[in-house]
Structure formats: C-alpha cells, structure tokens
VEXKOL-853350 format. One record per residue: residue number from 1; residue in three letters; x, y, z of N, C-alpha, C in turn. Coordinates in steps of 0.2 Angstrom, whole numbers, plus 5000, padded with zeros to 4 digits. Layout:
MIDO seq type  n_x  n_y  n_z ca_x ca_y ca_z  c_x  c_y  c_z
MIDO NUM  ALA    X    Y    Z    X    Y    Z    X    Y    Z
...
***
This chain:
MIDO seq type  n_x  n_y  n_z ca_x ca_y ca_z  c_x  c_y  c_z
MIDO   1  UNK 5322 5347 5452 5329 5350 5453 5332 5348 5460
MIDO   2  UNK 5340 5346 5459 5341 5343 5466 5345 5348 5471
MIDO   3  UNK 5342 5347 5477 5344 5353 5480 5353 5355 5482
MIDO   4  UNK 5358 5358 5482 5363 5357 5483 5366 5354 5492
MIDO   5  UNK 5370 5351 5492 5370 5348 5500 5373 5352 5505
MIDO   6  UNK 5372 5353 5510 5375 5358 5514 5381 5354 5518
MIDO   7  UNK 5385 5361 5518 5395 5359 5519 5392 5356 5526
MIDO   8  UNK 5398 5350 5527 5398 5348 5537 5398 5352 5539
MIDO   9  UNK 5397 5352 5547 5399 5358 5549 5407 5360 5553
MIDO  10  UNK 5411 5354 5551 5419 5359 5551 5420 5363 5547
MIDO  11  UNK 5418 5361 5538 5419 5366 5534 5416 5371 5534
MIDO  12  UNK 5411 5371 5538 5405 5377 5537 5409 5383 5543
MIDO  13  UNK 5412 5382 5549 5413 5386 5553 5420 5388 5552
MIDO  14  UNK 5422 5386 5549 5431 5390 5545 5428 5393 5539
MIDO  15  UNK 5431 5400 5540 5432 5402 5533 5436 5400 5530
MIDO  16  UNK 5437 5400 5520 5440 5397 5516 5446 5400 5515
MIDO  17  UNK 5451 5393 5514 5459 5398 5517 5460 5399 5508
MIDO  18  UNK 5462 5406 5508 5466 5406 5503 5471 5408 5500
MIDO  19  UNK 5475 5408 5496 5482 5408 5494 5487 5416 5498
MIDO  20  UNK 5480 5419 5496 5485 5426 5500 5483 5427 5510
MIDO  21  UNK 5479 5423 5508 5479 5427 5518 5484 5419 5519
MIDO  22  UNK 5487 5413 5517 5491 5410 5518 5499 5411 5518
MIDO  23  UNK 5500 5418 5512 5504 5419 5510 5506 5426 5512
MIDO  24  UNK 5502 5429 5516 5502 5439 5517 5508 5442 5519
MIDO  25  UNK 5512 5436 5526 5514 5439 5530 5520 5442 5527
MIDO  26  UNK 5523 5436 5524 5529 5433 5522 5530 5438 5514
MIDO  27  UNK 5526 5438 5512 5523 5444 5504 5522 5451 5506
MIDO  28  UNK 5521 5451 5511 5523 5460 5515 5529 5461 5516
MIDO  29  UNK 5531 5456 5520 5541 5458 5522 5543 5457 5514
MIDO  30  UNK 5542 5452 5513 5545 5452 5504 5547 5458 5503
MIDO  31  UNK 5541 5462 5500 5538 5466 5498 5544 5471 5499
MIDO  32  UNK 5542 5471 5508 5547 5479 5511 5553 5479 5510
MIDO  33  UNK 5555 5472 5510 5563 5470 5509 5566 5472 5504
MIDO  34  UNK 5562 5472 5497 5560 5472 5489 5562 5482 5490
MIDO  35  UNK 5558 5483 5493 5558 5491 5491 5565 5495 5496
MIDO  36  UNK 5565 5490 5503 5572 5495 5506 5577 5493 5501
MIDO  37  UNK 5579 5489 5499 5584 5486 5495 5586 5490 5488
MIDO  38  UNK 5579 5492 5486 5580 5495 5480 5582 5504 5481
MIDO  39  UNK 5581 5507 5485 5580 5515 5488 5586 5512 5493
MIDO  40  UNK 5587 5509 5496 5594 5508 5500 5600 5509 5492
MIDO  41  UNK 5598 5505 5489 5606 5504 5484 5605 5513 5479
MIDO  42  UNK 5599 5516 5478 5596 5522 5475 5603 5527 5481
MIDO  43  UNK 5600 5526 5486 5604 5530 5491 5611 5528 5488
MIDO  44  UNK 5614 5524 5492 5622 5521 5488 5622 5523 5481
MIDO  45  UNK 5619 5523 5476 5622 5527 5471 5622 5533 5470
MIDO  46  UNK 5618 5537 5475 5618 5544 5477 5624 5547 5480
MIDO  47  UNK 5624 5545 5485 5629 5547 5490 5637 5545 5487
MIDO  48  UNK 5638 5539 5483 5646 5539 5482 5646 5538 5472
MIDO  49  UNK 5644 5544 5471 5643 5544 5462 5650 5542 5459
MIDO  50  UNK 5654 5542 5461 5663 5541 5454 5665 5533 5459
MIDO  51  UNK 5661 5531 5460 5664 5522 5464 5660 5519 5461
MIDO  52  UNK 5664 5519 5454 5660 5513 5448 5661 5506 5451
MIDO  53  UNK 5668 5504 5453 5667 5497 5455 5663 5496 5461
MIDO  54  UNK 5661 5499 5464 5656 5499 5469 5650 5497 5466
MIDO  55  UNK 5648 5501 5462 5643 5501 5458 5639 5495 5453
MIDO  56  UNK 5646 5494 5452 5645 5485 5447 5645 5480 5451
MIDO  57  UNK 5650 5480 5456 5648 5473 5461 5641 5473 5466
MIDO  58  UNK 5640 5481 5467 5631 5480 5472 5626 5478 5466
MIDO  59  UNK 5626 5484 5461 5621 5482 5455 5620 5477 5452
MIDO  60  UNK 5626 5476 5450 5626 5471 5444 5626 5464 5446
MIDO  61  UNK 5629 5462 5455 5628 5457 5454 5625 5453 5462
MIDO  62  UNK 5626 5458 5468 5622 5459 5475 5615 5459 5473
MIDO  63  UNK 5614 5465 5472 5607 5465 5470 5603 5462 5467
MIDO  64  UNK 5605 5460 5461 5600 5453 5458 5599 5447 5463
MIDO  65  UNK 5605 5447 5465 5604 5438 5470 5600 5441 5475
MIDO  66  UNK 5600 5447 5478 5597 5448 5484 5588 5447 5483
MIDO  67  UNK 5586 5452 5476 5580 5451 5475 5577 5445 5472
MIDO  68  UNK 5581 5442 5471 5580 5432 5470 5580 5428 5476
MIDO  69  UNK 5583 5429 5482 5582 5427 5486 5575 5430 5492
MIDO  70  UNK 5574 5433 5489 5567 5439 5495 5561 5436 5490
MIDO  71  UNK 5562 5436 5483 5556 5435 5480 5557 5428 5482
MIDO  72  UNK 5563 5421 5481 5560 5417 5483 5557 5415 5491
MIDO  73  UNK 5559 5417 5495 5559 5419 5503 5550 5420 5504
MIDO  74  UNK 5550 5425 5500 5543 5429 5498 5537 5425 5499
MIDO  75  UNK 5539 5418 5494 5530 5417 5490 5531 5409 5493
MIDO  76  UNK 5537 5406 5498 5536 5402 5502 5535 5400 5507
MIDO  77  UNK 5531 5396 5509 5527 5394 5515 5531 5391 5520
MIDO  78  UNK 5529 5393 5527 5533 5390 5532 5528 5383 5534
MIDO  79  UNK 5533 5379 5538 5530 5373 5539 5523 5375 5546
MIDO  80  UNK 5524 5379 5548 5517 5382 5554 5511 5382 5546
MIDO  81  UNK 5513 5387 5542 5507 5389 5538 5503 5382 5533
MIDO  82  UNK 5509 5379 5533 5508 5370 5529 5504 5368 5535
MIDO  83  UNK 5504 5367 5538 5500 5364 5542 5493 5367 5545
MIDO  84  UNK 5494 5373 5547 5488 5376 5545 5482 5376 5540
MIDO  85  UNK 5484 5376 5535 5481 5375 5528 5478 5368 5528
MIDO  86  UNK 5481 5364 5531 5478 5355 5530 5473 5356 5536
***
C-alpha cells in the first residue's frame, strides 16, 4: 500500500482558507445591514401608518434594491481578500 505524501511545508503551516473565514467580514455587515434595513422600514411603517405613498415607494421599490445591493456587496470579495487567498 503506498504511503500518502506529506503537504510541503508552506502548505503544511497555513491553515486551509475557506470560503467563509474569506468571506466573514463582509457576510456579517451584510447580514447587519440586512436586518437594520428590514426593523428600520418595520419602524417607518409603525411610526407613519395612513403614508401609503410612503409606504410603496420605501417598500415596494427602496427596499428591494437596497436588499440586492447588501446581498450583492455581501458575498463579494475585496481585491486585499483576492490576494490573500492566492
């Protein structure tokens, strides 16, 4: 039976990067930005209830871009972390 080969040793002394310690920082602010944004507009529908147009232009059309901009913001690497990775 052949024995397996042992990693170099640069490989050996770095732990293994992975998608999420690459991607943490950036996926926690996401995240936070995700939940103030949703409890922030929760408040705004609390505080002014009869401001329907209010209501349609934040929800119906702020808020989706906003939450498609944090998600893509979110899961995208900066060029420090690209390089780091290599």
């Amino acid at each position: 039976m052949k024995q397996p080969t042992p990693a170099p040793e640069t490989e050996a002394s770095q732990p293994p990067m992975t998608l999420a310690t690459v991607r943490s920082g950036r996926l926690v602010w996401g995240m936070l930005g995700l939940v103030t944004l949703t409890l922030g507009s929760l408040g705004l529908a609390w505080l002014f209830p009869d401001s329907t147009m209010l209501h349609f232009l934040w929800v119906a059309q702020a808020v989706p871009v906003f939450y498609l901009l944090l998600v893509w913001w979110g899961t995208q690497q900066t060029t420090h972390q690209v390089n780091d990775a290599s």
